[in-house]
Wavefront OBJ file of the C-alpha trace (Angstrom):
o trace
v 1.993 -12.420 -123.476
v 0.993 -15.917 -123.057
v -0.565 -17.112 -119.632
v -0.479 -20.672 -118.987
v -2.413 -22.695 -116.288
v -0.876 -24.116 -113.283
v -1.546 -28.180 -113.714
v -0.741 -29.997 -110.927
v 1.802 -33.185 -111.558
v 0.553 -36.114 -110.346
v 2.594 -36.157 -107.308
v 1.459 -32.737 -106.026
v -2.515 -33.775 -106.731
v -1.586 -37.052 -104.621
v -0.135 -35.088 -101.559
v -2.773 -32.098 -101.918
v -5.868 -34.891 -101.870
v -3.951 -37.064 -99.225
v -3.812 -33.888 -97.179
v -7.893 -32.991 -97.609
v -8.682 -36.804 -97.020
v -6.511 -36.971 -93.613
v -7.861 -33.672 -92.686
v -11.181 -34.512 -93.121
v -10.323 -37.336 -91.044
v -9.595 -35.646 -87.680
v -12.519 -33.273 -88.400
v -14.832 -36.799 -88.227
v -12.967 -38.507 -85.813
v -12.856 -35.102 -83.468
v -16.686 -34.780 -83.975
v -17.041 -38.867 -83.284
v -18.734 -39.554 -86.373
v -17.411 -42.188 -88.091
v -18.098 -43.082 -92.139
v -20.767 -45.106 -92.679
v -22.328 -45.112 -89.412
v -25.029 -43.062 -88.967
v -28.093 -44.075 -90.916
v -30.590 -41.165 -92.431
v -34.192 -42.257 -92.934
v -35.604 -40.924 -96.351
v -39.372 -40.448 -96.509
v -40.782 -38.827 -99.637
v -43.254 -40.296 -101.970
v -41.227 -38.516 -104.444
v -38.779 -41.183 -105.978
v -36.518 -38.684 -107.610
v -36.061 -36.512 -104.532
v -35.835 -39.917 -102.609
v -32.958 -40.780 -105.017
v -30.823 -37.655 -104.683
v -30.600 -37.378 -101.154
v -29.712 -41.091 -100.864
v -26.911 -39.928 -103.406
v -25.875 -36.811 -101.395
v -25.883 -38.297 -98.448
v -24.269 -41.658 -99.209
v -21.282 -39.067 -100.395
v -21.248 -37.260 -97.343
v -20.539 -40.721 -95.413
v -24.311 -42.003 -94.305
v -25.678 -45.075 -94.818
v -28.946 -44.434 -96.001
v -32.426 -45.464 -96.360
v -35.416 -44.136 -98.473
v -39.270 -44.897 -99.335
v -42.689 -44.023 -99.156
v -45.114 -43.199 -96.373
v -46.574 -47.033 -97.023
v -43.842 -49.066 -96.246
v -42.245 -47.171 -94.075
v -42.556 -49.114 -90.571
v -41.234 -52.392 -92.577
v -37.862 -49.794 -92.898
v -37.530 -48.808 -89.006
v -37.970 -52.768 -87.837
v -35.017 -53.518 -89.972
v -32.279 -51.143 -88.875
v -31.708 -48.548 -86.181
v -32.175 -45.036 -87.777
v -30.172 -41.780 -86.512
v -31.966 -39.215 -88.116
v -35.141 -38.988 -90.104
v -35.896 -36.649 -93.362
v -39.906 -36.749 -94.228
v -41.690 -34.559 -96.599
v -44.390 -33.087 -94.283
v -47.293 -33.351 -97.194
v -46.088 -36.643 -97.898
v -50.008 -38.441 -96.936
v -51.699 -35.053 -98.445
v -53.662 -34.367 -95.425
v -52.655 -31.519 -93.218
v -54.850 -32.884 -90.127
v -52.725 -36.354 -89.971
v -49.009 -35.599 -90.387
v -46.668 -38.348 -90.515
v -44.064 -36.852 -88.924
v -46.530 -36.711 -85.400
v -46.972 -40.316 -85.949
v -43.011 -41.031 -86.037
v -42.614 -39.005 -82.823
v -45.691 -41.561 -81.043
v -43.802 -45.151 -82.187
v -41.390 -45.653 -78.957
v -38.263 -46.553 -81.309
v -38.391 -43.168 -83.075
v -39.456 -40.318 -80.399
v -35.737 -39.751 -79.760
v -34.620 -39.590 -82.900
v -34.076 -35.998 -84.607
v -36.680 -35.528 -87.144
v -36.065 -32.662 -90.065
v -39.452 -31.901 -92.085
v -39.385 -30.688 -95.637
v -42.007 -28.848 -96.783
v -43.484 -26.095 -99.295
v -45.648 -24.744 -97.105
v -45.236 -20.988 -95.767
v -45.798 -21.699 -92.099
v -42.688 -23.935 -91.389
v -42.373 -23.108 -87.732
v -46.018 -24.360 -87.094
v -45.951 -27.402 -88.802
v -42.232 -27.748 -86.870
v -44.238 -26.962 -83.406
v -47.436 -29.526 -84.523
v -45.021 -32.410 -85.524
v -42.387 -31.657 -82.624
v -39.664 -31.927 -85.069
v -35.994 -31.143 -84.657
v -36.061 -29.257 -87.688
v -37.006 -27.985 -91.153
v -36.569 -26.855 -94.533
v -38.257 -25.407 -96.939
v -38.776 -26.981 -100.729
v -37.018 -26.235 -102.835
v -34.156 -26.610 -100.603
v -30.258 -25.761 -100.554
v -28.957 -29.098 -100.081
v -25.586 -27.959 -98.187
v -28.147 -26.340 -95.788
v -30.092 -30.039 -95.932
v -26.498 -31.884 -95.044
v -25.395 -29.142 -92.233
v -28.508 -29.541 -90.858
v -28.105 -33.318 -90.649
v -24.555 -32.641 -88.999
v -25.550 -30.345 -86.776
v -28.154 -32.190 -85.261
v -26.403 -35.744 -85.227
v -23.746 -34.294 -83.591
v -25.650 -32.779 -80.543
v -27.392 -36.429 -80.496
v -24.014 -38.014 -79.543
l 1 2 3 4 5 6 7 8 9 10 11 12 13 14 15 16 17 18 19 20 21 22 23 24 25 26 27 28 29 30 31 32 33 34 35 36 37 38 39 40 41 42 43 44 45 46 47 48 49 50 51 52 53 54 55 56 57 58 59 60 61 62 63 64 65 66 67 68 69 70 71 72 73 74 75 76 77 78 79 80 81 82 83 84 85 86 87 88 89 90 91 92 93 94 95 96 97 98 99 100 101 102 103 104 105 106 107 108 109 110 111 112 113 114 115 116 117 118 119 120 121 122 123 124 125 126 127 128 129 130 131 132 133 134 135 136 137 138 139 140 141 142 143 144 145 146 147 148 149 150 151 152 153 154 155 156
């Protein structure tokens, strides 16, 4: 006996996807965030790691921006931020983490800060840099993005 796959027709793929995009809708417009409008700060020094979250994120609905510990108070002055990602070894020195800094500049200390890290002793450095949050290298990224929800919805 022969067993055949079920193919959708074109008109049943354009009523099943209309369906996920409208619910998906409500779910964002219950939870007040809107596409494109909450921005997610990138620091890594890491260009490739910079470069995928930018891509995950930008397809979860963010605007996004990324760079490097050098340049990054030229990226705060030019656009309000909602949340910040930072890799906690990002300036290699343990004594002088960046993400304390972010917390000291007035623009940033209410903004949610998640720290990524490969260290072992993630709730210190989380306690040390007062951040919202963290996760561990290498990382799940749907924990990375439901993180990110979760804390920009308690912001609104």
């Amino acid at each position: 006996m022969r067993q055949f796959l079920y193919l959708l027709t074109p008109l049943e793929y354009y009523i099943k996807r209309n369906i996920f995009v409208f619910i998906d809708y409500l779910i964002n417009l219950y939870l007040k965030i809107k596409p494109l409008s909450k921005n997610v700060l990138i620091i890594d020094n890491d260009q490739d790691i910079r470069d995928m979250l930018c891509i995950l994120f930008k397809q979860e609905g963010y605007q996004t921006q990324s760079g490097p510990e050098s340049n990054i108070l030229a990226l705060v002055d030019e656009q309000t931020v909602d949340i910040i990602i930072v890799d906690e070894w990002v300036n290699r020195k343990s004594d002088d983490r960046l993400c304390t800094k972010l917390k000291l500049v007035e623009q940033l200390k209410n903004i949610p800060v998640i720290v990524m890290s490969t260290a072992n002793d993630m709730t210190n450095i989380e306690n040390e840099c007062k951040a919202d949050d963290y996760i561990k290298k290498p990382f799940d990224i749907v924990e990375l993005v439901e993180k990110v929800h979760f804390l920009l919805r308690a912001q609104a």
